[in-house]
N, C-alpha and C positions, 0 to 999 in steps of 0.2 A: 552351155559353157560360159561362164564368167569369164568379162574380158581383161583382157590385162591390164595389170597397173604400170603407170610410168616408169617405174625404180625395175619393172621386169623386161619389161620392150627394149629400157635401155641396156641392161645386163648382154640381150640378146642381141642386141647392135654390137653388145664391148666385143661379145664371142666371136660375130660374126668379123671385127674390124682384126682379127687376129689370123694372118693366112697359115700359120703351121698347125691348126687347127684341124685343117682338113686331109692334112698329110698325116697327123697325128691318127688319126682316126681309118683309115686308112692300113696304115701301118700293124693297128690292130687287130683288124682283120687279116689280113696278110698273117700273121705272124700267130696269132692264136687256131685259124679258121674259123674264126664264127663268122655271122652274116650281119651283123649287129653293134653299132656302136655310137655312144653319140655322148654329147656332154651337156648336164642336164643344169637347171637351176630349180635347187630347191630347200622352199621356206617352208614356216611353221605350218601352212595352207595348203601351198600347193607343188606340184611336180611339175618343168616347164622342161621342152627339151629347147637348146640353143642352137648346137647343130647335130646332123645325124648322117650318119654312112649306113643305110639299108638297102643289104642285097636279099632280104628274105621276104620283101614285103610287109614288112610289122607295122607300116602305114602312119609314122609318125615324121613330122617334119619340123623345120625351127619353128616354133611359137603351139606347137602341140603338146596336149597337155596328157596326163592319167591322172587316176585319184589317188593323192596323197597316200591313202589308209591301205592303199592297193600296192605300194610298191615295198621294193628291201632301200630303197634310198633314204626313206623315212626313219626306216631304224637306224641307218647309216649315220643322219644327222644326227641325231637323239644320243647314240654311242660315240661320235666318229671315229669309230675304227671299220675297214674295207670288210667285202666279203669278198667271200672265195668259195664258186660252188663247181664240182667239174660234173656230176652225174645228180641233177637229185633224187632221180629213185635210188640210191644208193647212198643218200645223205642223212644221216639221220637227224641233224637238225632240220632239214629245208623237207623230205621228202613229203610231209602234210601240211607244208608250208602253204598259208592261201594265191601268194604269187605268183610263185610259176605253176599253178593249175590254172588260176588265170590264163596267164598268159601264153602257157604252152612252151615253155623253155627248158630245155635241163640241163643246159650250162650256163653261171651265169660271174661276171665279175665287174665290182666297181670299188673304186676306191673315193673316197673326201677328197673335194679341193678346198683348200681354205686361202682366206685371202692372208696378204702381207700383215694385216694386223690383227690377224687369228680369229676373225670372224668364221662362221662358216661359207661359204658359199653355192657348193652342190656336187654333184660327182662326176665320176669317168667311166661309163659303163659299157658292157659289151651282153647281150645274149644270142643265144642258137637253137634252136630245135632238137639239136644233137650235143650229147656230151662231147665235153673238151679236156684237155688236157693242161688243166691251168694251176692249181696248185703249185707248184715248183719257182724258184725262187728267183729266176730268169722273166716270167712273165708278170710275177709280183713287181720283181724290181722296176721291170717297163712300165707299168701302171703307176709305181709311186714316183719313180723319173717324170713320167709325162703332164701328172698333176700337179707336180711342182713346178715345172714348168710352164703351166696353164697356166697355177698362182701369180709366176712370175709376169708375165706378160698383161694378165689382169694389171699388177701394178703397174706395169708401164704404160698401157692405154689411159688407166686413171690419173698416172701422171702427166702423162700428153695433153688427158683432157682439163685437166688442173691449169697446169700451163696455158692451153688455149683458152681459158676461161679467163686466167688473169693477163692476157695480153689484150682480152678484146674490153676487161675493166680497165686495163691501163688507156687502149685507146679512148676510150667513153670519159676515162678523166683527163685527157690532153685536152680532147674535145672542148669538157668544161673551163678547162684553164685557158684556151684561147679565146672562147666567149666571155670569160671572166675579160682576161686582158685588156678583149675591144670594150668592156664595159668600161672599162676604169681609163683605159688612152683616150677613150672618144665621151661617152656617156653622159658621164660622170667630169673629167676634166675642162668639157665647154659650158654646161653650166656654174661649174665653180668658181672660172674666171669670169662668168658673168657678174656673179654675186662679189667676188672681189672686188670689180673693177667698179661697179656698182658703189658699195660703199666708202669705194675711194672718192667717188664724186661725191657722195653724201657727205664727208666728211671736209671737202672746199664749201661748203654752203652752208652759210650763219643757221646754226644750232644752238638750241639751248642744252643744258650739260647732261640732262638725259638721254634724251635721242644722241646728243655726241659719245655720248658712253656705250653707247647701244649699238653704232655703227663701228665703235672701236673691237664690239667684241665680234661683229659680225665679220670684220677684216682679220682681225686675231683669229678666229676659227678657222679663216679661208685659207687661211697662209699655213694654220697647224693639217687642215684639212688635204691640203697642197700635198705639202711633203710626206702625209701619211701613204698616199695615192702612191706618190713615184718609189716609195721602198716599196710597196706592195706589187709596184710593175715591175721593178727589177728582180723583189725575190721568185715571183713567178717566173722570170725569164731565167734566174737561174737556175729554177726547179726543172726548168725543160730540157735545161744543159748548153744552152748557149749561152749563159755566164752573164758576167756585167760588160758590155760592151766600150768599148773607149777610141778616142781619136787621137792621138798624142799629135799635138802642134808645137814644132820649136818655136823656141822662148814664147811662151806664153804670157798674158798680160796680167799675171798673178797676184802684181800690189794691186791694179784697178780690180779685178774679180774679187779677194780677199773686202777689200773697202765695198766694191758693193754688197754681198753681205751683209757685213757688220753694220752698212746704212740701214737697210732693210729691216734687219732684228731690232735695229738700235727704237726706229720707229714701233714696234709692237710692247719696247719692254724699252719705254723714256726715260724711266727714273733708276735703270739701270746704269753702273758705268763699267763699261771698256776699254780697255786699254790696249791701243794696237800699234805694237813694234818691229820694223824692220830694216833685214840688210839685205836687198836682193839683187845682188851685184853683178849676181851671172846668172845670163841664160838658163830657165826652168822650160825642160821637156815635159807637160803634162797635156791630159785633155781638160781645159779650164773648164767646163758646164762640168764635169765630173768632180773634178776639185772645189768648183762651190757651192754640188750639190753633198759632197763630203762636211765641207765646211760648215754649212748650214745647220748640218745633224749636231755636228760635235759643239758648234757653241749653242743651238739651240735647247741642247742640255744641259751646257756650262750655264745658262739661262733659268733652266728650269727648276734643275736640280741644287744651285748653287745657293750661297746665303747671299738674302735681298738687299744688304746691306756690306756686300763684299765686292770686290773687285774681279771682274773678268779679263784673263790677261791672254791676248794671242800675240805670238810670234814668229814670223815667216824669215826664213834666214837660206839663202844659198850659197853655196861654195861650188866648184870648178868640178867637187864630184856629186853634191849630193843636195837635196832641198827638199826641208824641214820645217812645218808646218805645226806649232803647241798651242792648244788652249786649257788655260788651267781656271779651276776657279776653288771660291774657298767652301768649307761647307761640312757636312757628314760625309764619312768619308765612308766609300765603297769595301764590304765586307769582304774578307779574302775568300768566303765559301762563293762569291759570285762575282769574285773579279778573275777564277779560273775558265769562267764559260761566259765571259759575260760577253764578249762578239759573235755567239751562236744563236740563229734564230729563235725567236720568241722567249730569247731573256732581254729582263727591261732590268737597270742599275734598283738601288735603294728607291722605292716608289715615294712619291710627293702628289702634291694636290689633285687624290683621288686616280695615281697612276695612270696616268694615262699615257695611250701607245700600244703599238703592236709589238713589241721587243726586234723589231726589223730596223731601226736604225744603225746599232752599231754593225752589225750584220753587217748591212749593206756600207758601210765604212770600209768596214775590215774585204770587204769582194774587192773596191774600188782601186785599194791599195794594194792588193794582189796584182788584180789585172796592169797595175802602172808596174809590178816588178818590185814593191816596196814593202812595208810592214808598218802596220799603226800599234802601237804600244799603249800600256794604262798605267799609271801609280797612282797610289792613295793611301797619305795619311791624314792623322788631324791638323795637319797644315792645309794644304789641296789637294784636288784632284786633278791629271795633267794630263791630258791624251795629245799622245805624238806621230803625227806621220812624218816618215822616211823616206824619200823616194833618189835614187839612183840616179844621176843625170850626166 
């Protein structure tokens, strides 16, 4: 006997994980008297039984098999329509039938199960030694009720196991995404500031204008390198559902945080000019590392994306309810097909010098200003482009 293949062993686990199976079958006997009844799996090949109720000794058990060529299950799939035999010496289709000479039976019924998406899948069968009384429209009906019911349950174990299959891929990619994480928090961010902090020394030490050029890009890289890292840790952190995280400290020191900043960039992009204006008269409730990891994004685009020869203009302004933070700059302006989506991950604005980015900055703008309770806003014409946050204080 040829041993089973995997897609069959498993069939016979699905049958076996189904407990009205055994009632079902059962019930069959009961109700018909035969001695015989079991539910089989059967393909192009072979005849498998899954499970079996035998009070006659017919000697078959789950994972037993007959010869395909040998059974009426065979024709069953081939047609799938059920049979129905009550006497076969007195049947004149089945009475020279090679089957039940075989097998010794002369009552016999089964019906097709098929699965929910009309495959076939195998029958419901019952035989006896003695004729039965099965024809009649009562024991029909319980056989085509109980296949349907097999079907049904079929699906639902396959559902179950669907399900269980994508929770244990869901855990296996949390998994990755917290190794991702430690890679990028720890890895990857202490070497980086090595190499920052590095070329920052390199750059206090009499050079000539190559190597100065050279350490300028290796610092320009670290700082673009920087900030690509922390959208990436935060959009993974809001992938996992605990969001962007914030501290909110009253009055925060928002004209020193905004200036520092603007110092910072101002140093990667020298022959740019900024223009920073403010009224910050009242107390701002924000978490400031959040605010100038905000700020950073938005001018570091009004940088990037703006004309080299325009003016960058931010202005931080509070009042008694609210504090309001714009940087505009001048430039090609942002298309309205992608100024609809243009805060959802992995869209990047109008691309420039070989687009570079993950599209996780404004994202990760638009989370921050969420989690403060606010709203960052975008317009754009062929005057500027002006991204504004709003925040509630």
């Amino acid at each position: 006997m040829n041993t089973l293949s995997t897609d069959i062993q498993e069939d016979i686990q699905t049958i076996g994980r189904i407990p009205v199976i055994s009632r079902i079958l059962e019930v069959i006997c009961r109700t018909t008297g035969m001695g015989f009844a079991a539910v089989a799996r059967v393909t192009d090949t072979r005849w498998v039984a899954c499970s079996v109720r035998d009070e006659i000794d017919f000697g078959l058990a789950p994972g037993g098999e007959l010869e395909l060529e040998t059974t009426i299950c065979h024709e069953i799939r081939q047609s799938g329509h059920g049979v129905v035999i009550d006497h076969v010496a007195q049947d004149p289709a089945f009475q020279n039938h090679h089957t039940p000479e075989r097998y010794g039976f002369q009552s016999y019924i089964s019906m097709p199960i098929f699965r929910k998406d009309g495959t076939f899948f195998g029958t419901l069968c019952a035989i006896d030694p003695r004729p039965a009384r099965l024809k009649n429209s009562e024991v029909i009906e319980m056989f085509n009720l109980y296949s349907d019911l097999i079907s049904f349950h079929l699906h639902s174990v396959d559902r179950v196991s669907f399900v269980e299959l994508q929770l244990e891929e869901e855990r296996k990619a949390l998994k990755l995404r917290e190794q991702f994480i430690a890679i990028l928090g720890h890895d990857l961010r202490n070497p980086l500031g090595a190499v920052s902090s590095s070329a920052q020394l390199m750059l206090r030490q009499p050079l000539d204008d190559k190597m100065r050029k050279l350490a300028e890009i290796v610092k320009n890289s670290s700082f673009r390198m920087k900030e690509l890292i922390e959208n990436v840790l935060d959009f993974a952190r809001a992938e996992q559902g605990s969001g962007i995280s914030i501290h909110i400290q009253e009055n925060e020191a928002v004209s020193e945080i905004l200036n520092e900043v603007i110092s910072e960039l101002q140093a990667i992009w020298p022959n740019r000019r900024i223009e920073f204006t403010e009224d910050l008269a009242f107390p701002v409730h924000c978490d400031g590392s959040r605010i100038a990891q905000l700020f950073s994004n938005l001018l570091g685009n009004a940088l990037s994306h703006g004309n080299e020869n325009g003016v960058i203009k931010v202005n931080a302004v509070s009042d008694v309810d609210f504090f309001r933070l714009s940087v505009s700059n001048q430039g090609t302006p942002i298309s309205k097909d992608r100024i609809g989506n243009l805060f959802e991950p992995y869209v990047r604005g109008e691309e420039k010098n070989g687009g570079e980015g993950l599209g996780l900055g404004l994202y990760i703008c638009s989370e921050i200003a969420r989690a403060h309770g606010g709203k960052l806003d975008v317009c754009s014409d062929e005057t500027e482009t002006c991204f504004t946050l709003t925040l509630k204080c």
